[in-house]
C-alpha positions, 0 to 999 in steps of 0.5 A: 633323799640324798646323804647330804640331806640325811646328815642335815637337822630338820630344822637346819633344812628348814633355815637354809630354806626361809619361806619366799614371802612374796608369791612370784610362781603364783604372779607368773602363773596369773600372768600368763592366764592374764595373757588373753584378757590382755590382749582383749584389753590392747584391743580395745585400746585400739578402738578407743583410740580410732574412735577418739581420732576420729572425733578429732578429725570431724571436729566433735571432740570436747578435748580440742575446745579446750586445748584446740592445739591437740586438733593436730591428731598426728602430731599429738598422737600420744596424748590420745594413746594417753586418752585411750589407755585410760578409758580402757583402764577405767572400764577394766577397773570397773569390770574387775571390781565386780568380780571382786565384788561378786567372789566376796559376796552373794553370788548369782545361783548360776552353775557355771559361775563357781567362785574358783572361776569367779576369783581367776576373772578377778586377779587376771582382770587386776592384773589387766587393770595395773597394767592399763594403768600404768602404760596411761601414766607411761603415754601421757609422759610420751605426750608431755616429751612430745608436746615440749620437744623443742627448745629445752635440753633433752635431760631437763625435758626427760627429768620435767616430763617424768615429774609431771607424769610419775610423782605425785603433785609434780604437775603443778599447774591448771585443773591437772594439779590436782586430778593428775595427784588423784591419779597417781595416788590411784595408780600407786595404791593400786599397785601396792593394794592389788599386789598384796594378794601376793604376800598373803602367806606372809600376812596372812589370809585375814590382814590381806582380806582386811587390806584388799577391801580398800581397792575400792578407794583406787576405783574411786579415785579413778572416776574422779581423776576422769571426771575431773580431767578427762577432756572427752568428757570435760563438759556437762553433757549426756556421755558424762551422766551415762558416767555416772549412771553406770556407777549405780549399779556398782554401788548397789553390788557394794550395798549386796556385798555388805548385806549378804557378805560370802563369810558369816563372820563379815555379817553385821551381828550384835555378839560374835559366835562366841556370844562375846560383845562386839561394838567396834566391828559392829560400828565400823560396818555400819558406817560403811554400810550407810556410806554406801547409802549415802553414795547411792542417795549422790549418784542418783541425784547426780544423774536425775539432775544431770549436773554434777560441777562438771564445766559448762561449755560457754560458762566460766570454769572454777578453780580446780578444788579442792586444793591439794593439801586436802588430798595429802590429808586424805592420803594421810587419814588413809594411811593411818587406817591401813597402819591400825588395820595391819597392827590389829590384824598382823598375825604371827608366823605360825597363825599365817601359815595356818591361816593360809593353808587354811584358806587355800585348803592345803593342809600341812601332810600334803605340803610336806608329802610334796617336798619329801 
């Protein structure tokens, strides 16, 4: 320890030092551990994307029924660049769900599944799936440049392209006013919900676990923005019941989850440990139990009947529903739940760094060991 710091107070020392409140060594650290599950991801892409164009040359793609335009796979290669990434995308989402998932609730009693091992798959899988995401949004404004290259200045072009691809409800016309909303609101949510991980010591472990729960809903989003827009799978047909039917098993890990949840504090009791009365808690987590119920009962009607509003191949197509004040108001009830959640559960300073420490199992002697 050096003069200068001797001569300066604990507690200036402490000031001139604030606590980071977003974790970037930690980011850093779990992006370089995403590197290869990346790199698989990329791969994939790659294979989506020859499969689809292949599809398109031998004239079996659903997508150039619907736009025949796009049967020019050189010429529009972007827009199933688009495509690829967002399969990829989905099936990360899908992957990464399950491990979360599995490190929340009861895990298989297999050895080398460890719950440490568990949560690394989960926030490099996250990370993977942010960036599909986004590099989905980032091809589809290529192909938006690309498709109306001509005849329009390049500032308009760029600015109308960026509209359509990256604000939500810029894209104004067709069924894509309101799946490409969808998938912006799950990109975005996505974004900020899968980040949070990384501002815990500031929220605290409690707020951010509270937070994190409602990733669920960017999964949800993502399947229906697919559903409803993605042209691979735009009719009726087995492709998309399989779609559905790999949902099951999702939505039963959810219901084990909530059954048998890793904390006991998360178990659906009638008093706390305390012997204290608990009604709000014990209502809400009913509620999402029977949600869960009632989702299974859904999907297992969907893939027994095989019709799920999907477009019929010689049929009419319906106006695209619901409209898109319903998914603002959607987005507006979501807020006002994350808003009272983070009321609630918003901790002092010192109950979150307890409460991280605590969670991370770092106690203070040891941190202050490691400085000194």
């Amino acid at each position: 320890m050096t003069d200068s710091m001797r001569s300066t107070p604990p507690a200036a020392r402490g000031r001139s030092r604030p606590e980071r409140r977003f974790d970037w060594r930690g980011l850093r650290s779990d992006a370089r551990a995403a590197v290869p599950d990346a790199s698989l991801a990329l791969l994939v892409t790659g294979l989506v994307f020859w499969w689809l164009w292949v599809r398109v040359e031998n004239g079996t793609s659903a997508t150039t029924r619907v736009m025949p335009f796009l049967a020019d796979a050189p010429g529009y290669w972007l827009y199933w660049l688009c495509q690829a990434f967002g399969w990829t995308g989905l099936l990360w989402a899908y992957v990464t769900v399950v491990f979360g998932l599995l490190r929340s609730g009861a895990r298989p009693p297999w050895r080398w599944l460890s719950a440490a091992r568990v949560e690394k798959w989960h926030r490099t899988t996250s990370l993977t799936t942010i960036g599909l995401m986004f590099c989905h949004a980032a091809a589809f404004f290529g192909a938006e440049v690309q498709a109306n290259f001509e005849g329009q200045p390049a500032d308009e072009l760029v600015w109308g392209a960026f509209l359509e691809s990256f604000v939500p409800g810029g894209y104004t016309t067709g069924t894509g006013r309101i799946a490409i909303l969808i998938g912006l609101l799950a990109l975005y949510l996505g974004i900020v919900l899968g980040l949070a991980f990384y501002v815990r010591q500031t929220t605290g472990s409690r707020l951010w676990r509270a937070l994190h729960r409602f990733v669920i809903v960017v999964y949800v989003l993502s399947v229906w923005h697919t559903l409803l827009y993605g042209t691979n799978v735009w009719f009726d047909g087995s492709f998309r019941t399989l779609v559905w039917a790999l949902q099951m098993p999702l939505a039963g890990l959810l219901l084990l989850r909530l059954l048998a949840p890793a904390r006991p504090s998360e178990r659906l009791r009638l008093r706390g440990p305390g012997r204290e009365s608990r009604p709000l808690p014990l209502t809400a987590r009913a509620a999402g139990r029977l949600a869960v119920l009632a989702t299974i009962a859904g999907l297992a009607a969907v893939i027994a009947s095989g019709t799920d509003g999907g477009r019929s191949p010689d049929g009419a197509s319906s106006g695209p529903w619901p409209e898109q004040w319903v998914i603002w108001a959607g987005l507006l009830a979501l807020t006002l739940v994350l808003v009272v959640v983070v009321h609630r559960l918003r901790p002092s300073r010192q109950a979150a760094a307890r409460a991280t420490a605590q969670d991370e199992g770092d106690r203070p002697a040891d941190r202050a060991r490691r400085v000194g």
